[in-house]
Each structure stands twice: as C-alpha cells, then as structure tokens.
C-alpha positions in Angstrom: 82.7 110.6 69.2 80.6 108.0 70.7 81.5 104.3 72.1 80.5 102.9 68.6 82.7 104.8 66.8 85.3 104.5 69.1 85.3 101.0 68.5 85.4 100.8 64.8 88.1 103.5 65.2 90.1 100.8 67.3 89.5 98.1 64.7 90.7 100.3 61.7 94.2 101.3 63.5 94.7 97.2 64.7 94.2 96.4 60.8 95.9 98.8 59.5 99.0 98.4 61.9 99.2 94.9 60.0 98.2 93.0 63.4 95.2 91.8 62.0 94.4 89.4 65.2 94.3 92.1 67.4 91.7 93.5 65.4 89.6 90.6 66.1 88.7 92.0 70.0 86.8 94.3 68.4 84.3 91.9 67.6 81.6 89.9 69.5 82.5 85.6 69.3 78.8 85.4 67.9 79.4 88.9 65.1 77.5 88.6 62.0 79.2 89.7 58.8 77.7 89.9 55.4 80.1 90.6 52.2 79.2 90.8 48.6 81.2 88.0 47.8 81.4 85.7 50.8 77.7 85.6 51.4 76.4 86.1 55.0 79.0 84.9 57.9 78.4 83.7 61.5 80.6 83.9 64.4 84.6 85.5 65.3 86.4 82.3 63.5 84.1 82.5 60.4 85.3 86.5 60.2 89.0 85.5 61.5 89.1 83.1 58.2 87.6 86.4 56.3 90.5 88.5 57.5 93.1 86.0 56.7 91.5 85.6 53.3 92.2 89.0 52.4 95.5 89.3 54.1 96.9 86.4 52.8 96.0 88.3 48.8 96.9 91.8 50.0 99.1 91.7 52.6 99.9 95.3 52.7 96.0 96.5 52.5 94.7 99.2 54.4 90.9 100.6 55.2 91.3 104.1 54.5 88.3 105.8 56.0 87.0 108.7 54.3 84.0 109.4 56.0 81.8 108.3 59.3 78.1 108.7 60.6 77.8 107.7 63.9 73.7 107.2 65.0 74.0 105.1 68.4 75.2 101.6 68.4 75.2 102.1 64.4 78.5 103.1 62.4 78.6 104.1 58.6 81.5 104.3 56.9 82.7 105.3 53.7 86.6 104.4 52.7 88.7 103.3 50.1 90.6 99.7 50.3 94.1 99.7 48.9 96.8 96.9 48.9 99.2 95.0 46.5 97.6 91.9 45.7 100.4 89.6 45.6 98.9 85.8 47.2 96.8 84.1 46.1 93.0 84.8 46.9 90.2 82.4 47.6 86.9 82.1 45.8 83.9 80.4 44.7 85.6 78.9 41.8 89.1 78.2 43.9 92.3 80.1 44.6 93.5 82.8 42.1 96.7 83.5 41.8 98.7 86.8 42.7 98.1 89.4 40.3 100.6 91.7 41.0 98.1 94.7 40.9 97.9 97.3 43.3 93.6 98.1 43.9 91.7 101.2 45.3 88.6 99.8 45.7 85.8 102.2 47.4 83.6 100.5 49.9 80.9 101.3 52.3 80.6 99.1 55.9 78.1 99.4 58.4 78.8 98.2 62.1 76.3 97.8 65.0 78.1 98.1 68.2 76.8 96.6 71.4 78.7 96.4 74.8 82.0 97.4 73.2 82.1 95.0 70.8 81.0 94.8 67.1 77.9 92.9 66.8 77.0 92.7 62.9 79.1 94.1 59.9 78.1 94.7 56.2 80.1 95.4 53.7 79.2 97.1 50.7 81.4 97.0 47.5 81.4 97.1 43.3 82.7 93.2 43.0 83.1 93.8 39.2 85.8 96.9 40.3 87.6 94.7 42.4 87.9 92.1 39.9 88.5 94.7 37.1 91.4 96.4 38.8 93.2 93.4 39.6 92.7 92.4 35.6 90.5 89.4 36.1 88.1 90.4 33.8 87.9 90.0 29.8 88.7 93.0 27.6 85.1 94.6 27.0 83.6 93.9 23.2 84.5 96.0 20.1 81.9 98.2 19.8 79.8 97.5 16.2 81.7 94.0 15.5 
C-alpha cells in the first residue's frame, strides 16, 4: 500500500470511529470535492459543512469499503454507505425530515492525494437509490392505467 492509499485508509477509520473532525486532516484547506447532489465544492470548511450535512441525517453512517485501486497520488474506491437516517437532511428544496430508514447505498469516490493530504474528491452515487431507499420517492405508475 502506497502513501495515497494510506491516507484515504486514515480518513475511512476517523469517519467511521464517529469523530468526523478528525477526519478533516486528511484533507488539503484548498481540497476540491465534487458530489452528485451538492454540485462541485471548494476548500476544507465547504467539505466540513458536507460532513456535517450527512452526519447530522445519518448519524450512525459508515463508508464500508469494498474495494481499492491505488495508481500514484490517485485512489478508487468502491464501498457501500450505510446509516439510520434519523435528522433531518439538507437540500436544494430545504431540510427533509428524518425518515427513520436505514440505506445501503453503493458509491464510488476517487481521491487525488498530494503531500499527505487529499487534494480533490469525487463522489460517484445513484441519487434516485438514495432517495428511493429512504422513501422519498412516489410509488411508481400502474402499469397499462
């Protein structure tokens, strides 16, 4: 295992151990992030907001990592996210409330790693899952009426 992956490895056990802040040395102050949802994010407090975002809906969630490629300063990984979403979450359209429902929601991220610290992050994920597991979607439509 190389430094990159070393470093990622780092960031999934802070997470994980539910001390999401100390996750947060992981990253470079000026780390790019781009999520499905959230759009393209600049800088360590933009991503710190991110984090708290998702702890604040699952507060139990955990990146289980299933698989990783390591090619230099790049990092793939392929993982399931699981949690209890019970607060509220924030979107486009406002805060949604807790919907009780616990998610396994598969992902892929990539991470670029330069001078020990993640330098860009993209996340990868089916947004429509997400929202289906947790029930936020309408029943689909009787087929042939």
């Amino acid at each position: 295992m190389g430094e990159a992956r070393a470093v990622v490895d780092r960031f999934y056990a802070a997470y994980n151990s539910g001390y999401s802040g100390d996750a947060l040395p992981q990253f470079d102050q000026d780390v790019t992030t781009v999520d499905p949802a959230a759009g393209e994010m600049h800088g360590i407090d933009a991503f710190a907001g991110y984090l708290a975002g998702f702890n604040r809906g699952f507060p139990d969630a955990k990146l289980n990592l299933g698989r990783a490629v390591e090619s230099g300063e790049l990092v793939a990984i392929e993982g399931t996210y699981t949690g209890t979403n019970t607060g509220p979450l924030a979107s486009p359209q406002g805060k949604i409330p807790a919907t009780g429902r616990a998610i396994v929601l598969p992902y892929m991220e990539v991470y670029e790693v330069r001078g020990g610290r993640i330098v860009s992050h993209n996340i990868y994920y089916d947004q429509m899952a997400f929202l289906g597991q947790l029930g936020l979607l309408p029943p689909p439509a009787a087929a042939g009426g």
